[in-house]
C-alpha atoms as an extended CHARMM CRD file, in Angstrom:
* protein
*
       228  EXT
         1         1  UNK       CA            -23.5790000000       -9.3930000000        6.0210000000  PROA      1               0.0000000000
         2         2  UNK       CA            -20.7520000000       -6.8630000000        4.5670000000  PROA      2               0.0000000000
         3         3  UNK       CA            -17.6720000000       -8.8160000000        2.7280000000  PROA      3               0.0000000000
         4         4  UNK       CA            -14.3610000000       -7.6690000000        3.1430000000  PROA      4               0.0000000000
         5         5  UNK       CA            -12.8250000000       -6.7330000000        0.1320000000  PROA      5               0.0000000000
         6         6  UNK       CA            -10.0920000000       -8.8370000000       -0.9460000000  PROA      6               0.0000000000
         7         7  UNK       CA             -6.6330000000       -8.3310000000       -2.2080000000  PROA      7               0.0000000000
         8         8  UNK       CA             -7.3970000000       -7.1860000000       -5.5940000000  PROA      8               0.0000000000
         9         9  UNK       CA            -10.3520000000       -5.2860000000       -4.4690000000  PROA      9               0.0000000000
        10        10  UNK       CA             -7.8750000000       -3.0530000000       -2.3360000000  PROA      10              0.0000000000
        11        11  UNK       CA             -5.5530000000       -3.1860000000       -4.5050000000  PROA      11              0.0000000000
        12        12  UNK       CA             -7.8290000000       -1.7170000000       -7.2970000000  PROA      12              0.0000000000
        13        13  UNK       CA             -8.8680000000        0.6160000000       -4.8720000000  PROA      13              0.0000000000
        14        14  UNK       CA             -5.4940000000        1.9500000000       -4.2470000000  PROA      14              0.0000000000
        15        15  UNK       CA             -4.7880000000        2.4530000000       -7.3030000000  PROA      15              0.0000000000
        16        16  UNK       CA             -7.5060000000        4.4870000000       -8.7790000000  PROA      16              0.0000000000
        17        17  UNK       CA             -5.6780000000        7.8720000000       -6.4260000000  PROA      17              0.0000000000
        18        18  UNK       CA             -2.6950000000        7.6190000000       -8.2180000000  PROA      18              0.0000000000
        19        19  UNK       CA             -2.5250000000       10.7020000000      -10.5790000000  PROA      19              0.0000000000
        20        20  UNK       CA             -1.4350000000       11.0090000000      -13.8910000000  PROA      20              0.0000000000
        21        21  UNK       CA              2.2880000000       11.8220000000      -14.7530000000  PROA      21              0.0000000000
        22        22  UNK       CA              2.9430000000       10.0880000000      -10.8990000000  PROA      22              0.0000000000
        23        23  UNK       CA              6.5170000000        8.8480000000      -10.0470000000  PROA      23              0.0000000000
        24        24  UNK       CA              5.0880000000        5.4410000000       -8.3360000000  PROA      24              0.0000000000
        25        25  UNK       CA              7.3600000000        2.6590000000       -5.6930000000  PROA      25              0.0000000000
        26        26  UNK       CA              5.0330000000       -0.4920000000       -5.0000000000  PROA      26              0.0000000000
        27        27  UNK       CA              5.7590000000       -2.0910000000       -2.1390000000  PROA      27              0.0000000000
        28        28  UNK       CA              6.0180000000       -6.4830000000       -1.8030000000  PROA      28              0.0000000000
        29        29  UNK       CA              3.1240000000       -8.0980000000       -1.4730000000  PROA      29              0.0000000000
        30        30  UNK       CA             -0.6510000000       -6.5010000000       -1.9460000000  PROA      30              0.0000000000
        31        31  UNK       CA              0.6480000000       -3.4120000000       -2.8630000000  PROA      31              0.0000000000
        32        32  UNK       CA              1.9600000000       -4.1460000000       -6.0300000000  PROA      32              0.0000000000
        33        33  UNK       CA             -1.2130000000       -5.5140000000       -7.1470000000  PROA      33              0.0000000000
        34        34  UNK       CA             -2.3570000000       -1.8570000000       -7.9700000000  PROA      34              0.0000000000
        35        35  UNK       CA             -0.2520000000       -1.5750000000      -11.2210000000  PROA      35              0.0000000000
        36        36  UNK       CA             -2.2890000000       -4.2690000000      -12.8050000000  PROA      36              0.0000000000
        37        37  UNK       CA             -5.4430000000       -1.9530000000      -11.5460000000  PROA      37              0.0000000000
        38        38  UNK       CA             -4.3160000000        1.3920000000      -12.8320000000  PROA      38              0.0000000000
        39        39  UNK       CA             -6.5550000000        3.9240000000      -14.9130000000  PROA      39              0.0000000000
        40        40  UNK       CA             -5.4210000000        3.0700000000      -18.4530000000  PROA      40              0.0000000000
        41        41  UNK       CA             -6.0790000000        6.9850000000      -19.1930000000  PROA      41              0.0000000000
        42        42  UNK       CA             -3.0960000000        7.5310000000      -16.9250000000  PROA      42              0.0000000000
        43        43  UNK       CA              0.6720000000        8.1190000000      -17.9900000000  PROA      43              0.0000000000
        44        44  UNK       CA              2.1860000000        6.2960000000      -13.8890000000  PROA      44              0.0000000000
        45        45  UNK       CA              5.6560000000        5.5150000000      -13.8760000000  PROA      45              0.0000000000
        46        46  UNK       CA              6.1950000000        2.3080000000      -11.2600000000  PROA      46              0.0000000000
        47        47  UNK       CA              9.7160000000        2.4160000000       -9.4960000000  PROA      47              0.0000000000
        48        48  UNK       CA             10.9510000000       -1.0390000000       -8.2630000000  PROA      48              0.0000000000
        49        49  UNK       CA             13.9500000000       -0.2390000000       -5.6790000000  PROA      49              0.0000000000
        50        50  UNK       CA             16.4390000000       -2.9650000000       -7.4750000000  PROA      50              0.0000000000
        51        51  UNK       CA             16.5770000000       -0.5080000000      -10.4210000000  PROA      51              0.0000000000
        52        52  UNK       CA             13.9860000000       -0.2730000000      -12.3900000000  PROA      52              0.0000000000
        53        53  UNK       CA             11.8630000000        3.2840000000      -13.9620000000  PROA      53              0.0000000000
        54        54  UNK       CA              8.9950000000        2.1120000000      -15.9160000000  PROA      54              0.0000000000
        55        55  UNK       CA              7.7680000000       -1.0610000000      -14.3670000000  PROA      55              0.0000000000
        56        56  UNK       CA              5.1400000000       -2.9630000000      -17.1980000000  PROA      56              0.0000000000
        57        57  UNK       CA              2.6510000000       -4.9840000000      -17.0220000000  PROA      57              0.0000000000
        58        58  UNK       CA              3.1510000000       -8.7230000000      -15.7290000000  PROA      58              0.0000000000
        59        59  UNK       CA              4.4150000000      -11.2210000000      -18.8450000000  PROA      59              0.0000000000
        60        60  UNK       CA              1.6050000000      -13.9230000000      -19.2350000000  PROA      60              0.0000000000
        61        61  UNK       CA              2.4870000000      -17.4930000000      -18.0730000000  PROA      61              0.0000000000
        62        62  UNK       CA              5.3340000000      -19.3890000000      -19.0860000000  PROA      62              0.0000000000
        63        63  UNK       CA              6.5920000000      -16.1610000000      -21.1810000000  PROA      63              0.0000000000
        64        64  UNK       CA              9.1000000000      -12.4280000000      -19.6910000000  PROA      64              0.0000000000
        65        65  UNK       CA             12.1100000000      -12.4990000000      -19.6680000000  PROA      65              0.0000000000
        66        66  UNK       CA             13.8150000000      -14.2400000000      -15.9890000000  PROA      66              0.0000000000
        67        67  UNK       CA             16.5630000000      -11.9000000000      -16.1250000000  PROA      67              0.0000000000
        68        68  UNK       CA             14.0100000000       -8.9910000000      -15.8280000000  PROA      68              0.0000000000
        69        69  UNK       CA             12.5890000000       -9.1580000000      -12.0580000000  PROA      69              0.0000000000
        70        70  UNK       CA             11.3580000000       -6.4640000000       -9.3280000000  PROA      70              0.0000000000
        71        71  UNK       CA             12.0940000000       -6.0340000000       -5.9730000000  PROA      71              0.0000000000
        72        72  UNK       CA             10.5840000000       -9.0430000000       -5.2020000000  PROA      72              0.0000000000
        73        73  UNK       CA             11.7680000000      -11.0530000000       -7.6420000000  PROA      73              0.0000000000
        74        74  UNK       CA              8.6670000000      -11.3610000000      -10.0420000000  PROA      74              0.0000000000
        75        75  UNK       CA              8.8120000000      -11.2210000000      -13.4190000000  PROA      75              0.0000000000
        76        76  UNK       CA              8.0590000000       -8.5100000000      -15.3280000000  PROA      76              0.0000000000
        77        77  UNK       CA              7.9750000000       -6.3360000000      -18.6630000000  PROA      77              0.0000000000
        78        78  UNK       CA              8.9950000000       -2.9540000000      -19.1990000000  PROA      78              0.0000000000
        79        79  UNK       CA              7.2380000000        0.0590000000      -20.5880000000  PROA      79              0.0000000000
        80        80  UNK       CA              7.5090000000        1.9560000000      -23.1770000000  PROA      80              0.0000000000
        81        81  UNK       CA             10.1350000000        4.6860000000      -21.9920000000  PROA      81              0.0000000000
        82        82  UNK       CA             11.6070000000        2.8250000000      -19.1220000000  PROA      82              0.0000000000
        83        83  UNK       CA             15.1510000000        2.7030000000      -17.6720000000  PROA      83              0.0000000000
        84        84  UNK       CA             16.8450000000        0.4830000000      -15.6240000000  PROA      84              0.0000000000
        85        85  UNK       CA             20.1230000000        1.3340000000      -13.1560000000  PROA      85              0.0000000000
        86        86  UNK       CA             21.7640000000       -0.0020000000      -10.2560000000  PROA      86              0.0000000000
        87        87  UNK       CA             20.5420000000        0.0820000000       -6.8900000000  PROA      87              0.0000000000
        88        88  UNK       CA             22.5970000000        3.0500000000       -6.1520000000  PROA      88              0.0000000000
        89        89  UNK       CA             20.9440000000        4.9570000000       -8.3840000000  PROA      89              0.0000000000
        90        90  UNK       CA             17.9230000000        3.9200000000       -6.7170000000  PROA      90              0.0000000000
        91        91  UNK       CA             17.9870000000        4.6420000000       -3.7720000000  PROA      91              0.0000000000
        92        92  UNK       CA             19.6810000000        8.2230000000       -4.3450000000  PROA      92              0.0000000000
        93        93  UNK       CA             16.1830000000        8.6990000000       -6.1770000000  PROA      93              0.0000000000
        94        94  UNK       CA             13.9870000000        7.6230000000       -3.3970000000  PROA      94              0.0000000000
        95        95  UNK       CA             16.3380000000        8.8420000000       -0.5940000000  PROA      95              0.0000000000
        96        96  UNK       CA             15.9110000000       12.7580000000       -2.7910000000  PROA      96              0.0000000000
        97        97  UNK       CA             12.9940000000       12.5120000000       -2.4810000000  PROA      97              0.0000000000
        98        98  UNK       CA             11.6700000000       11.8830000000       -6.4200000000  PROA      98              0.0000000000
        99        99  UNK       CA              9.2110000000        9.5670000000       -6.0120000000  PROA      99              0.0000000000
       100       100  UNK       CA              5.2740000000       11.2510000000       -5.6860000000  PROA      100             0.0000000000
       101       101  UNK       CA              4.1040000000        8.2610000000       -3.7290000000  PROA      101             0.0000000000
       102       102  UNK       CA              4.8620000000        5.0030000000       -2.5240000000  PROA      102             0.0000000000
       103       103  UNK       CA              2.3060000000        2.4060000000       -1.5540000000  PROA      103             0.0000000000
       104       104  UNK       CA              3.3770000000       -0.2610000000        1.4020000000  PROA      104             0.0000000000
       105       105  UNK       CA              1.9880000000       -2.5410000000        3.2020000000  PROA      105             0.0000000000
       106       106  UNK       CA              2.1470000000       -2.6870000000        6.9470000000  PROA      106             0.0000000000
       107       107  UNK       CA              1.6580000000       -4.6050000000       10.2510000000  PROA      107             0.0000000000
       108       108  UNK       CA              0.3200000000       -2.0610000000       12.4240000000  PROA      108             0.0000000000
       109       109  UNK       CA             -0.3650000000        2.0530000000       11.5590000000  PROA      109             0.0000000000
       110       110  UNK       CA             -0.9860000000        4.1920000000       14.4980000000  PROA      110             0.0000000000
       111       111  UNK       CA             -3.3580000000        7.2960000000       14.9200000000  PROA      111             0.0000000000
       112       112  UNK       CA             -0.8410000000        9.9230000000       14.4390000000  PROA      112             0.0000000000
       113       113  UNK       CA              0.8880000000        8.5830000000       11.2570000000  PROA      113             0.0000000000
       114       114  UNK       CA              2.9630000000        6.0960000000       12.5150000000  PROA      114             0.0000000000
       115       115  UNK       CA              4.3820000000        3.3230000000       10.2690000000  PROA      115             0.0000000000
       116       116  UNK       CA              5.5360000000       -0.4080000000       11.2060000000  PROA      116             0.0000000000
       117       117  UNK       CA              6.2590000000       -2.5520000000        8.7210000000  PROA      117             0.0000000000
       118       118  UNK       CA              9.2480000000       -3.9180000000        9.0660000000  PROA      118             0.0000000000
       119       119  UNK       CA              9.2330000000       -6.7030000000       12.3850000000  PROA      119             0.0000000000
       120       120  UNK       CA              6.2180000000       -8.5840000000       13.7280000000  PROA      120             0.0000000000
       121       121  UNK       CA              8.2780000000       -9.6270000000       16.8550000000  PROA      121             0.0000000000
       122       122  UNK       CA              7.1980000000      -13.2340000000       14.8540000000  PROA      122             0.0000000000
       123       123  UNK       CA              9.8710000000      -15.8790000000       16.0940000000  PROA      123             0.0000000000
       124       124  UNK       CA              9.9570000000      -17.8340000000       13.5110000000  PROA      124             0.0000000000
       125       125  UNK       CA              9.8940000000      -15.2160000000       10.9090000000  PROA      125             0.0000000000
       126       126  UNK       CA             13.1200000000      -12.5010000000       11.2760000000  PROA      126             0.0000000000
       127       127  UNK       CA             12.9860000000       -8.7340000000       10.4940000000  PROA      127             0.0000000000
       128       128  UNK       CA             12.0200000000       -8.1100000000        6.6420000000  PROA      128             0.0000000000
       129       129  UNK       CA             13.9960000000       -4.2710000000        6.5760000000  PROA      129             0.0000000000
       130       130  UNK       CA             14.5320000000       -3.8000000000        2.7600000000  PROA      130             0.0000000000
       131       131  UNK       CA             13.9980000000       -0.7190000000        1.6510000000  PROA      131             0.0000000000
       132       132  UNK       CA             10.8920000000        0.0080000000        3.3840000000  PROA      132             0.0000000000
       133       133  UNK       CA             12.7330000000        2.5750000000        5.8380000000  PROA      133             0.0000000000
       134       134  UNK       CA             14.0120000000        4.6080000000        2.8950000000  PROA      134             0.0000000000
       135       135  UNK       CA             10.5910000000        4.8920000000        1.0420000000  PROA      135             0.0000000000
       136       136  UNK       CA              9.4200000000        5.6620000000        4.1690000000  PROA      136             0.0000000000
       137       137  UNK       CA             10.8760000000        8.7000000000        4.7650000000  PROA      137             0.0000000000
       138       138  UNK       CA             11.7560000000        9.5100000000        0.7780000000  PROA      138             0.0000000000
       139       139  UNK       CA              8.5520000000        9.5050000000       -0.8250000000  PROA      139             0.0000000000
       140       140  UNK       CA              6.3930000000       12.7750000000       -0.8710000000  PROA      140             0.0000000000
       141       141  UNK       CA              2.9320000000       10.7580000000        0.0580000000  PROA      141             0.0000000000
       142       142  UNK       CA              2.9560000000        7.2310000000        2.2250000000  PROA      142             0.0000000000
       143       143  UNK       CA             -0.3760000000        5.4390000000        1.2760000000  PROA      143             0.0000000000
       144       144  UNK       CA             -0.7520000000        1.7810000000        3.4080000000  PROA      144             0.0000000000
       145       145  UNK       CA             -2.4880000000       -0.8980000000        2.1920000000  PROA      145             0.0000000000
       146       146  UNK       CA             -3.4620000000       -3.6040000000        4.6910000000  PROA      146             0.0000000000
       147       147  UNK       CA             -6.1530000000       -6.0430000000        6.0340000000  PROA      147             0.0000000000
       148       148  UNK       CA             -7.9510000000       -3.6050000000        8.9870000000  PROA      148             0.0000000000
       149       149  UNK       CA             -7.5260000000       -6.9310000000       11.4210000000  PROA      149             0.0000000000
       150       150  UNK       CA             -5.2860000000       -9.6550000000       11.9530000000  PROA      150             0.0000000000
       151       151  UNK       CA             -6.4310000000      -12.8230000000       11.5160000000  PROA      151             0.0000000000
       152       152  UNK       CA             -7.6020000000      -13.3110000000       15.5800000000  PROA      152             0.0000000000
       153       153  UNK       CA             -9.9830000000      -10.1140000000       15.4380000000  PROA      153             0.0000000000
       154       154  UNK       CA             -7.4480000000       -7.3900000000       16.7480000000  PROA      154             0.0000000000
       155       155  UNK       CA             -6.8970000000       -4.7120000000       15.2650000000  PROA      155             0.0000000000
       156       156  UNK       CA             -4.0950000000       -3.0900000000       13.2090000000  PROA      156             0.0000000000
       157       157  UNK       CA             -4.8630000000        0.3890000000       12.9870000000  PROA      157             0.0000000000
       158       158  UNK       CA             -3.9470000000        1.4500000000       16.7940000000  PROA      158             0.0000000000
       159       159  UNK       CA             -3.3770000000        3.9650000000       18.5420000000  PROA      159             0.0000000000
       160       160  UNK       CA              0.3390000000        3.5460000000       19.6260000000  PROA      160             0.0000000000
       161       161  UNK       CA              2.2770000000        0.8310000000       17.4990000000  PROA      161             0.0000000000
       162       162  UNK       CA              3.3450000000       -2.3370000000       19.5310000000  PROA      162             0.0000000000
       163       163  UNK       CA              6.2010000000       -3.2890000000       17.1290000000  PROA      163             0.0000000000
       164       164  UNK       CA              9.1320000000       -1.9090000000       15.9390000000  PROA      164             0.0000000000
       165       165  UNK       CA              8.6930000000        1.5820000000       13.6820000000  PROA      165             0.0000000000
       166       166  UNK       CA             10.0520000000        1.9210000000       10.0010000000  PROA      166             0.0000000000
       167       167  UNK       CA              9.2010000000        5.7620000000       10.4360000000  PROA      167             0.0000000000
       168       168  UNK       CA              7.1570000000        8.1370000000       11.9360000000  PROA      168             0.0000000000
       169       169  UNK       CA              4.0030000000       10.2970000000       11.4140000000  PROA      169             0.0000000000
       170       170  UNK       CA              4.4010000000        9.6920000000        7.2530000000  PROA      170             0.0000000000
       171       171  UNK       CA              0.9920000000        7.7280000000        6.7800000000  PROA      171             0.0000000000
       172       172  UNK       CA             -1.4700000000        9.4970000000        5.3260000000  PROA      172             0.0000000000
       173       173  UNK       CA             -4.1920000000        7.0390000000        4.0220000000  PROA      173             0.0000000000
       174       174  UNK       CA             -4.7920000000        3.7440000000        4.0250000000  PROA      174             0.0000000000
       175       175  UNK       CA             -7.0650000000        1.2240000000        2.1800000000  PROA      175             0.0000000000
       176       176  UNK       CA             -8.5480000000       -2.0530000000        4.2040000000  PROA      176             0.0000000000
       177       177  UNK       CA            -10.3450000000       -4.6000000000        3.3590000000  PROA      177             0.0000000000
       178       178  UNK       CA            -13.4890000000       -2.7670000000        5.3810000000  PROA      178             0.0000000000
       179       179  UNK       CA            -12.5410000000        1.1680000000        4.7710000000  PROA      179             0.0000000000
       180       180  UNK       CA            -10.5550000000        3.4470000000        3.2050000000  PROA      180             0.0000000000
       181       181  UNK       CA             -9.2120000000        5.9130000000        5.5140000000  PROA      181             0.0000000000
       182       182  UNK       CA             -6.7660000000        9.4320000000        6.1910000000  PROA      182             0.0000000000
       183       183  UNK       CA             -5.0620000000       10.4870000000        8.9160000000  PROA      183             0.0000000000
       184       184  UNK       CA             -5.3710000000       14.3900000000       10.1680000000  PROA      184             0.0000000000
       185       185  UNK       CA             -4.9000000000       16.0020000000       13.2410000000  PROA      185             0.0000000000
       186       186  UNK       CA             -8.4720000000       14.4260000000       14.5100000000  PROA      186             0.0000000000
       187       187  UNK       CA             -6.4790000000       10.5210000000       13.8520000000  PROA      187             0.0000000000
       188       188  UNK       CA             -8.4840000000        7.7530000000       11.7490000000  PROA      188             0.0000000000
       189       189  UNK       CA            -11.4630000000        9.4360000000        9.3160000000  PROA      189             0.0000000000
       190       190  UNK       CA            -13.3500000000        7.3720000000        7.2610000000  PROA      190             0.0000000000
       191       191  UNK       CA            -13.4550000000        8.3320000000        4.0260000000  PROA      191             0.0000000000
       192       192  UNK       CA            -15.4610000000        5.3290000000        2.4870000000  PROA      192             0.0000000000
       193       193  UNK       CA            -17.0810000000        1.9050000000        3.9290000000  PROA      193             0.0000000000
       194       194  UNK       CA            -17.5380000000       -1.1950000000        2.2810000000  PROA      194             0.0000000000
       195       195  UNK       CA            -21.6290000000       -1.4830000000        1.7320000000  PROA      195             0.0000000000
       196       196  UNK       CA            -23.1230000000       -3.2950000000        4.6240000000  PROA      196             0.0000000000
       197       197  UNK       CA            -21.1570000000       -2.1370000000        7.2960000000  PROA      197             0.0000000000
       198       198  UNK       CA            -22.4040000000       -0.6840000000       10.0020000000  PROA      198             0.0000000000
       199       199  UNK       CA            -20.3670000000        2.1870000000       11.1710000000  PROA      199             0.0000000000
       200       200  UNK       CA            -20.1340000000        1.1390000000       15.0040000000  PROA      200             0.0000000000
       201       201  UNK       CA            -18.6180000000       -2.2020000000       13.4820000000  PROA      201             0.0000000000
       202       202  UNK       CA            -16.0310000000       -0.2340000000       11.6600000000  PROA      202             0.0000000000
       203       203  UNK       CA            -15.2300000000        1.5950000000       14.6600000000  PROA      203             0.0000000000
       204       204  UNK       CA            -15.0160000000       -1.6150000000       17.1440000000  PROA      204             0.0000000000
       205       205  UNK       CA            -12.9470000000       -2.9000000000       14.3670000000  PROA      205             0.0000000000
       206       206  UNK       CA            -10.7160000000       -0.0060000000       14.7030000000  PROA      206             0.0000000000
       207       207  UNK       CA             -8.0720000000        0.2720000000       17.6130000000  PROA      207             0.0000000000
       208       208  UNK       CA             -8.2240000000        3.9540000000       18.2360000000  PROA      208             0.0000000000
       209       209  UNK       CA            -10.9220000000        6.6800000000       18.0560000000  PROA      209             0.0000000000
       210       210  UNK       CA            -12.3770000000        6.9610000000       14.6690000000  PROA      210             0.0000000000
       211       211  UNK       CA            -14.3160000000        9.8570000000       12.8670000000  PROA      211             0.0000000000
       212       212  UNK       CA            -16.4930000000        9.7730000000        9.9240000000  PROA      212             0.0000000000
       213       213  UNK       CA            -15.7040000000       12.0840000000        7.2430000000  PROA      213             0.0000000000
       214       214  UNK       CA            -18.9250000000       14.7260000000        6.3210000000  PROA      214             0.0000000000
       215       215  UNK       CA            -19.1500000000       13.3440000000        2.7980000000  PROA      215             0.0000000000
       216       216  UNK       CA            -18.1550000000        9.4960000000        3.8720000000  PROA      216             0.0000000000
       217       217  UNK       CA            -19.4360000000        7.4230000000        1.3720000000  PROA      217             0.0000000000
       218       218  UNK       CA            -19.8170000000        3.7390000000        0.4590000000  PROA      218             0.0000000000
       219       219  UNK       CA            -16.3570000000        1.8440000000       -0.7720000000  PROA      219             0.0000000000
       220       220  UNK       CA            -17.5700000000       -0.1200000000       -3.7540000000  PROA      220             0.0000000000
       221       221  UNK       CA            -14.6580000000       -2.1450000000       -5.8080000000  PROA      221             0.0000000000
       222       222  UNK       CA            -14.9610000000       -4.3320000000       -9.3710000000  PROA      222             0.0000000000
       223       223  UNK       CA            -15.5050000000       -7.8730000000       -8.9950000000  PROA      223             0.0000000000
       224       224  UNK       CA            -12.1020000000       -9.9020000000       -8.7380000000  PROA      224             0.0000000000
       225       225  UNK       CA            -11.4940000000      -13.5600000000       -8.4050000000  PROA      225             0.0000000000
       226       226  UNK       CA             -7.3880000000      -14.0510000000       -6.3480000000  PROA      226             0.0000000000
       227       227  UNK       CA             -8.6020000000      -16.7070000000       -3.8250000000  PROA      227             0.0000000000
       228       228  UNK       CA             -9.9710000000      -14.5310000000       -0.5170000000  PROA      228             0.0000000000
């Protein structure tokens, strides 16, 4: 039976298309997992939207600095030829469109590009708008990474998004815990499959048509221990 990959695993994944001299925004959550994962033979300069050019790697227990957070409040070092600013600053550089790529996670990701992130309609859990909206729309490449179902078997990549947009059409691949996929004028293509998985599976996993890419190939990831 195929395993999922797990956080790390997609993470790592992510990570290894970021190219060198990249201007790089991580969104909360799995996403910014993939700066622990990237190449080490690759100059990638991690943008955290509270001010930060240059995010490091993460302090080891019990040592960083608590004044020194990211966007989501973590702890963590700087490299060697960072800057930090205010949030103004920020935003004017992912709102002018400076950052190469940005790397979010999402609830739902429709055929076409589509991107919602933001609201899960969730009752007991309000809207969570940040600055997901500006990244969004800022950033020259949108890459998603998410799990390819929820937890009750239906799927999140769909063919029309059921909640709330943060923007539309910008999503151009995504990584899964099954696949890692692009969207072109044909919708969902495979690109890779985890080992194991029959492609009919992928597809009834999958909540709009999906093709499989000429040169589709399996999607094999380093061993990682985080707890999946």
């Amino acid at each position: 039976m195929a395993k999922p990959l797990n956080r790390d695993q997609m993470a790592w994944r992510a990570a290894q298309d970021l190219p060198d001299g990249a201007y790089v925004n991580l969104g909360l959550g799995m996403p910014v997992l993939a700066a622990s994962h990237a190449p080490v033979d690759r100059d990638i300069f991690f943008q955290s939207e509270n001010g930060i050019l240059g995010v490091g790697a993460l302090p080891e227990p019990g040592q960083g600095d608590r004044e020194l957070v990211d966007a989501g409040s973590r702890v963590v070092t700087l490299r060697d030829g960072a800057s930090i600013f205010d949030s103004a600053a920020s935003f004017a550089m992912i709102r002018g469109g400076h950052l190469d790529i940005t790397i979010l996670g999402a609830f739902q990701v429709a055929a076409n590009g589509d991107l919602a992130n933001w609201d899960a309609l969730m009752a007991d859990k309000g809207p969570l708008i940040g600055g997901a909206m500006d990244l969004a729309v800022g950033a020259r490449a949108v890459y998603v990474i998410m799990r390819h179902q929820n937890k009750d078997a239906t799927p999140r990549l769909v063919d029309v998004c059921t909640y709330p947009l943060t923007a539309v059409g910008v999503v151009k691949r995504i990584y899964t815990d099954l696949a890692v996929l692009d969207i072109d004028a044909r919708g969902f293509v495979a690109r890779e499959i985890i080992p194991g998985l029959d492609r009919a599976d992928l597809a009834a996993a999958t909540g709009a048509p999906l093709t499989f890419a000429a040169d589709c190939r399996d999607l094999t990831a380093p061993k990682f221990d985080d707890g999946d």
